[in-house]
C-alpha angles and dihedrals in degrees: 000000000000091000093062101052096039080062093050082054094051089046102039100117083066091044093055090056094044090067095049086058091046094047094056095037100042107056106162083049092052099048085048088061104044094079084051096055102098096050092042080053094048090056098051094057086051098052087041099050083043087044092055097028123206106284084059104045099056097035121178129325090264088059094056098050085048084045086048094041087051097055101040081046101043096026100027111035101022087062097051100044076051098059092039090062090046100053083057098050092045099227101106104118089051115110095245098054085055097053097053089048094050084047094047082042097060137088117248124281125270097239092049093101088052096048086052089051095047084052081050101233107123118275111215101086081052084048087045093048091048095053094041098037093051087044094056091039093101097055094033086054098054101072085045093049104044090047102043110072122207086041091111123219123001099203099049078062099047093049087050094048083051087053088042094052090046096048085047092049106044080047104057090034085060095045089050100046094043084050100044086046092043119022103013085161113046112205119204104257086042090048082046095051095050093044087056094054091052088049079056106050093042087059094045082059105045082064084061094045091052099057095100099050104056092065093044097055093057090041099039118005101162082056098053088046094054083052099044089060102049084050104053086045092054096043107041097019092059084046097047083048101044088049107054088034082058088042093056089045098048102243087129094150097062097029096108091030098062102019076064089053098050097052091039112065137166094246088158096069086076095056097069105042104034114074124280090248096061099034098046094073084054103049085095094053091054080051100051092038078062088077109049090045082058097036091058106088084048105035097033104046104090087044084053104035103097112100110217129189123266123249 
């Protein structure tokens, strides 16, 4: 059994492509899958906190401020230069000006700790980043929230960032205490195998995720390209530019990890919280972020291929 899955880990970049195929060829399964989503996410946070363990998740006390210092500065600070820029440029009630707030304004992905480990940098500042960034989600939202206008309700987000925090934390709880009582010591093929389940799990719920762009690109496909590229600018270009900003200021250790996070953010959450009439024009953008977060491991690697020191 182990063998298998520890193939599906040395080949995840093409698994992961494999489900974007699959998410945009394979429409019935796709809509199959989308009522699943929560629970298959759920379960990737849980293979992914076993998979790290405990020790290795909360670090020492220098990680966490790094951790603290990533999401004010990629939840908290990103969004509101953004908002400044579009108040200047007078286009902050557009769709599209929405959609790139409410992304600025999210935690990181789930699967953002699994997409650091296929482009082989270590996951657990990605992990870090993830717990502390959902937890503060109700309080870095709040600035963002009172000063945008066209965002909806503030509270209905708040309430669904506490759900959110208490699904995230039962979760991991559960993942640390079943590793440190069964495999307190992960072996590598052990460590392999478990990395290919999550490969896995991350492209059985890109097929979900999909669901909504199939059907767009035959309805509306210069509308799905509009939204592709803005897309593809606000995703890799807000990685390509974290990580070299990180590189010229010496945080080497952190640079993939975090550059990762801030172009990989939990967008859904909004969509179920904010009202339908803010969150429909943007059910095509979830569906096209969909691309470049999958694309990562496979896009991103050369930019990220330089090993730099730790410091």
């Amino acid at each position: 059994m182990l063998t298998p899955l520890a193939f599906v880990a040395r080949h995840g970049r093409a698994a992961l492509v494999l489900g974007l195929c699959a998410g945009l060829l394979l429409p019935d399964v796709a809509m199959a899958l989308r009522p699943w989503i929560p629970q298959l996410v759920a379960l990737l946070l849980f293979l992914t906190a076993f998979r790290i363990g405990a020790r290795a998740a909360l670090g020492g006390l220098a990680d966490g401020v790094s951790s603290l210092r990533a999401v004010l500065g990629l939840q908290l600070a990103l969004p509101l230069m953004a908002l400044m820029l579009f108040w200047l440029a007078g286009v902050e009630t557009t769709p599209a000006a929405i959609a790139i707030l409410l992304m600025l304004s999210a935690p990181s992905v789930t699967g953002s700790p699994n997409i650091t480990l296929l482009l082989e940098h270590a996951p657990e500042p990605a992990f870090r980043v993830l717990v502390l960034g959902t937890a503060l989600m109700p309080l870095t939202i709040i600035p963002v929230f009172l000063l945008a206008a066209g965002l909806g309700g503030l509270e209905e987000v708040i309430w669904a960032a506490l759900r959110l925090i208490g699904a995230i934390g039962l979760t991991v709880a559960a993942a640390f205490a079943l590793r440190r009582i069964t495999l307190p010591d992960l072996h590598p093929d052990q460590a392999k195998a478990l990395d290919g389940f999550t490969t896995l799990a991350l492209a059985v719920i890109v097929i979900g995720l999909m669901s909504a762009l199939g059907p767009a690109l035959q309805s509306a496909p210069w509308t799905v390209a509009k939204w592709m590229a803005l897309v593809l600018v606000a995703n890799l270009g807000l990685q390509v530019l974290t990580y070299h900003v990180l590189i010229w200021r010496g945080h080497t250790k952190v640079a993939v990890p975090y550059a990762v996070v801030s172009g990989n953010r939990n967008f859904a959450l909004f969509l179920i919280a904010l009202p339908a009439s803010t969150t429909d024009p943007l059910l095509i953008f979830l569906g096209c972020y969909q691309v470049p977060m999958y694309l990562t491991p496979v896009i991103m690697r050369r930019i990220y291929a330089r090993r730099p020191s730790a410091i």
